[in-house]
C-alpha positions in Angstrom: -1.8 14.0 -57.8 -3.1 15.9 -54.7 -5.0 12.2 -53.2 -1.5 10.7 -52.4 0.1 13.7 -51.2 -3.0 14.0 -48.5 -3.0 10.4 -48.1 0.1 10.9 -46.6 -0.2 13.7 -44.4 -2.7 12.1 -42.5 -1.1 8.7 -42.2 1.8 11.1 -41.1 -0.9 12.7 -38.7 -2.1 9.3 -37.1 1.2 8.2 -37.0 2.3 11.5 -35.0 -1.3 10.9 -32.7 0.0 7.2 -31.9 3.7 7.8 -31.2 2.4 10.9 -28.4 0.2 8.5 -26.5 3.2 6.7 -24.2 2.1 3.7 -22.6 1.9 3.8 -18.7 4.5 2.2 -16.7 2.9 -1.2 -15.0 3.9 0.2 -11.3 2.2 3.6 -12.2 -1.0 1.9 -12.5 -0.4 -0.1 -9.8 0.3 3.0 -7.4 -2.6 4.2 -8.8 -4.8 1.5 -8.3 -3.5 1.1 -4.5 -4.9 4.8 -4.4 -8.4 4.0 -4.7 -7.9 1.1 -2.6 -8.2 3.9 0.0 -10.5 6.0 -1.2 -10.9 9.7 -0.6 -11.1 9.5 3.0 -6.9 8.8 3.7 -4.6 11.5 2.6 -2.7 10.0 0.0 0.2 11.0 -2.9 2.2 9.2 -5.7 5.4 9.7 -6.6 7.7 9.1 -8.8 11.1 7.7 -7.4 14.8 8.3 -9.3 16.8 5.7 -7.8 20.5 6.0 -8.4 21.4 2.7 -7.6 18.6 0.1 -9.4 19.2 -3.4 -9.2 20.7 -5.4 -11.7 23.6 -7.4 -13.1 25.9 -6.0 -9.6 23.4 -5.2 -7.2 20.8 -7.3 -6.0 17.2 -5.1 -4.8 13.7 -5.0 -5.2 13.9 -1.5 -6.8 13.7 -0.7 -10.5 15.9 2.6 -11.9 12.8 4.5 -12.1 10.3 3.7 -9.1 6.2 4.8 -8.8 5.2 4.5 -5.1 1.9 5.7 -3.2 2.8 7.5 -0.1 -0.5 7.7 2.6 -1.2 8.6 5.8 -2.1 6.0 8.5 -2.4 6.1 12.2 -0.2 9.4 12.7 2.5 7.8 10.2 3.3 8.0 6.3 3.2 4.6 4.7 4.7 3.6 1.2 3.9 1.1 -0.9 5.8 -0.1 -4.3 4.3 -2.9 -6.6 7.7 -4.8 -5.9 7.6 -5.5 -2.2 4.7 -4.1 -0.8 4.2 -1.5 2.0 6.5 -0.6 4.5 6.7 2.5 7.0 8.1 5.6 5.5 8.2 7.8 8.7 11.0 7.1 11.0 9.0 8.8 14.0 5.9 9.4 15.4 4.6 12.9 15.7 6.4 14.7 13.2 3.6 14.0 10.3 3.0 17.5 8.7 7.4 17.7 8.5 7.5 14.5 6.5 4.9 15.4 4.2 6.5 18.4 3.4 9.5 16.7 3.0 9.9 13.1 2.3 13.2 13.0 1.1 15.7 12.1 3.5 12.6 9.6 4.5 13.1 7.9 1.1 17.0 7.4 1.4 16.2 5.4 4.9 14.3 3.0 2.4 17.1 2.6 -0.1 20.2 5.5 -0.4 19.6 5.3 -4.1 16.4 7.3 -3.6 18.1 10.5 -4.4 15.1 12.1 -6.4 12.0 12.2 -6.4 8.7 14.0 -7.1 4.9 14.3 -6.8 2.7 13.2 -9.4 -0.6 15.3 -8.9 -3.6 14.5 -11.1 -7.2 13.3 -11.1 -8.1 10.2 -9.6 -8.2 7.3 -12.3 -12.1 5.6 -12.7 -11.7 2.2 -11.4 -10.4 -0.7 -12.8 -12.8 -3.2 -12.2 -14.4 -5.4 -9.8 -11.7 -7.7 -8.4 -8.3 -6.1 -9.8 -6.1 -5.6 -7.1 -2.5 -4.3 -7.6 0.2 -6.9 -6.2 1.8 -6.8 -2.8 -1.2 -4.6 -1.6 -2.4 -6.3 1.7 -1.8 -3.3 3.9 -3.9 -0.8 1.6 -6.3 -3.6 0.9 -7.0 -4.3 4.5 -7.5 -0.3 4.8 -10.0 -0.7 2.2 -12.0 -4.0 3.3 -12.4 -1.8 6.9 -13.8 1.2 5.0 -15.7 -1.6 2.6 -17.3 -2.3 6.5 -17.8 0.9 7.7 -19.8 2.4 4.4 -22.6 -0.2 5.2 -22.5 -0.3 8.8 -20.9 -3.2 9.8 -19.9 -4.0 13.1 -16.3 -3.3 13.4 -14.8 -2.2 16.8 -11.5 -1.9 17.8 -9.6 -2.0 14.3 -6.2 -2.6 13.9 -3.5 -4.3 11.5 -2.0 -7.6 12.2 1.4 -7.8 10.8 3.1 -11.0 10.6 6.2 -12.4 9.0 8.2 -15.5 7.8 11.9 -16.7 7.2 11.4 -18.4 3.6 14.5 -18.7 1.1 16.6 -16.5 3.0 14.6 -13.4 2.5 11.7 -12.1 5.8 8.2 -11.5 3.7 5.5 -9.7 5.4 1.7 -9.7 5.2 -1.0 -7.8 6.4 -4.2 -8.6 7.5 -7.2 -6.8 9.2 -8.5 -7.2 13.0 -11.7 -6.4 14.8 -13.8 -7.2 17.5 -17.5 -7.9 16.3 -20.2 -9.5 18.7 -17.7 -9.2 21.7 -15.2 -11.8 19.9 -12.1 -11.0 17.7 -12.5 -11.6 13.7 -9.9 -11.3 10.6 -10.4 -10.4 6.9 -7.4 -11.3 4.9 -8.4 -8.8 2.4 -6.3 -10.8 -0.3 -8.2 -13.7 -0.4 -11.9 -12.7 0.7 -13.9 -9.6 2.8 -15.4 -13.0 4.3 -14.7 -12.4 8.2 -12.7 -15.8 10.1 -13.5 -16.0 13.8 -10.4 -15.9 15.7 -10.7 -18.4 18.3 -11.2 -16.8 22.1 -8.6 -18.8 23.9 -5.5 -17.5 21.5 -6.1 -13.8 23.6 -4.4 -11.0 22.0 -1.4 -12.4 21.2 -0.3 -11.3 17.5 1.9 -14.2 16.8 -0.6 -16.8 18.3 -3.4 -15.2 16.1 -1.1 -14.5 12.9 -0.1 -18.8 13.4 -3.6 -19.6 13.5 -4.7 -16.9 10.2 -1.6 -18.2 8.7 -1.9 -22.4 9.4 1.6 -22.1 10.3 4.1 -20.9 12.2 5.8 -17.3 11.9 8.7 -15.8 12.5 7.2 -12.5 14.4 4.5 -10.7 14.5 2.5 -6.8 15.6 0.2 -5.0 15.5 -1.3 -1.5 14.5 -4.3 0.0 15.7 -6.3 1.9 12.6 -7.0 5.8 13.0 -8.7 6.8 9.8 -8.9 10.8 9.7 -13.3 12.0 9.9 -14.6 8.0 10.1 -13.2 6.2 13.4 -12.3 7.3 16.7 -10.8 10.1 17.6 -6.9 10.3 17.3 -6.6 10.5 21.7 -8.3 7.0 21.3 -5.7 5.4 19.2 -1.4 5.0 19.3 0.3 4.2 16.9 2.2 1.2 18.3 6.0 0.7 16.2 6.2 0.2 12.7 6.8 -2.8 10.8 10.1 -3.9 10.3 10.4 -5.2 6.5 8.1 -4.5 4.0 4.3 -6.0 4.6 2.4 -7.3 1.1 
């Protein structure tokens, strides 16, 4: 009689083994892959977002009751990005860096005012998750990463910055992101979405953002900017670069 009885204490065992392993939420591995996007040379975080106000039956929003987001530092700003509409600026000023790291909070309810809690999730940085998976809505960190992609083997890559454009389609203003440099003495673009494949910018559209982003694009747009790159230990020093104003909407 004593087989069955240990029969079942280990099928109660395995059982018990399963039920403690919880699955991990789709925009927690998604933050996390956006992480090493960047790699170890940007300063970056995730957290985990209580949002009091979630979208649903009576509210219309991108934002899920519980949110994972990956907060980073880029050009003398803190950026956030969410699986559900990209990246968008999280500091409201320039200069005041070290203050919003320390606390993000009241940055958070300038996003949404649902953003009422919220927390860091500190562990060790995931392997990676293959050649080729990106998470969605990551063009910003993904252009961040096809500039350090260039740097590590010594590409030509002066002047970077981010080119972010946007357009009016179905009532809502989507942005995207796409890289800038000068190589060779002429302009080029990666659209880190689609390829690490430079595209020549032709010389005669100068260095207006909208002209260029029409062109990259194949259409028009409703408006566009740009940000020059300042990447802490691997490009110039932070005297060189400004950081010009923040995008608008959400870019990705």
């Amino acid at each position: 009689m004593r087989a069955p009885f240990l029969l079942l204490i280990l099928l109660a065992g395995a059982a018990s083994s399963n039920a403690a392993v919880a699955p991990v939420p789709p925009a927690l591995s998604d933050a996390r892959a956006a992480r090493e996007m960047l790699g170890s040379v940007t300063w970056a975080r995730i957290m985990r977002i209580e949002n009091s106000r979630p979208a649903g039956m009576w509210r219309r929003g991108a934002y899920p009751g519980t949110v994972y987001a990956l907060v980073f530092e880029l050009s003398g700003i803190l950026w956030l990005y969410t699986d559900a509409d990209g990246t968008q600026s999280l500091s409201l000023t320039t200069g005041t860096l070290q203050r919003d790291k320390a606390d993000p909070g009241p940055l958070l309810l300038a996003i949404d005012p649902g953003f009422r809690a919220w927390s860091w999730i500190d562990e060790t940085p995931p392997a990676g998750r293959g050649p080729g998976r990106r998470p969605p809505n990551a063009c910003m960190p993904g252009s961040v990463a096809a500039l350090l992609r260039r740097l590590a083997v010594g590409s030509e890559t002066g002047s970077p910055q981010l080119l972010f454009y946007y357009v009016d389609a179905g009532g809502a203003r989507r942005g995207h992101t796409v890289l800038l440099f000068s190589a060779a003495g002429h302009l080029s673009a990666v659209d880190a979405e689609n390829s690490d494949r430079p595209v020549s910018v032709p010389d005669s559209l100068g260095a207006d953002p909208r002209a260029i982003s029409a062109f990259l694009r194949g259409g028009p747009v409703a408006t566009a900017r740009t940000l020059p790159i300042r990447c802490t230990g691997r490009l110039a020093p932070p005297s060189q670069w400004a950081a010009q104003a923040p995008p608008a909407a959400p870019a990705g």
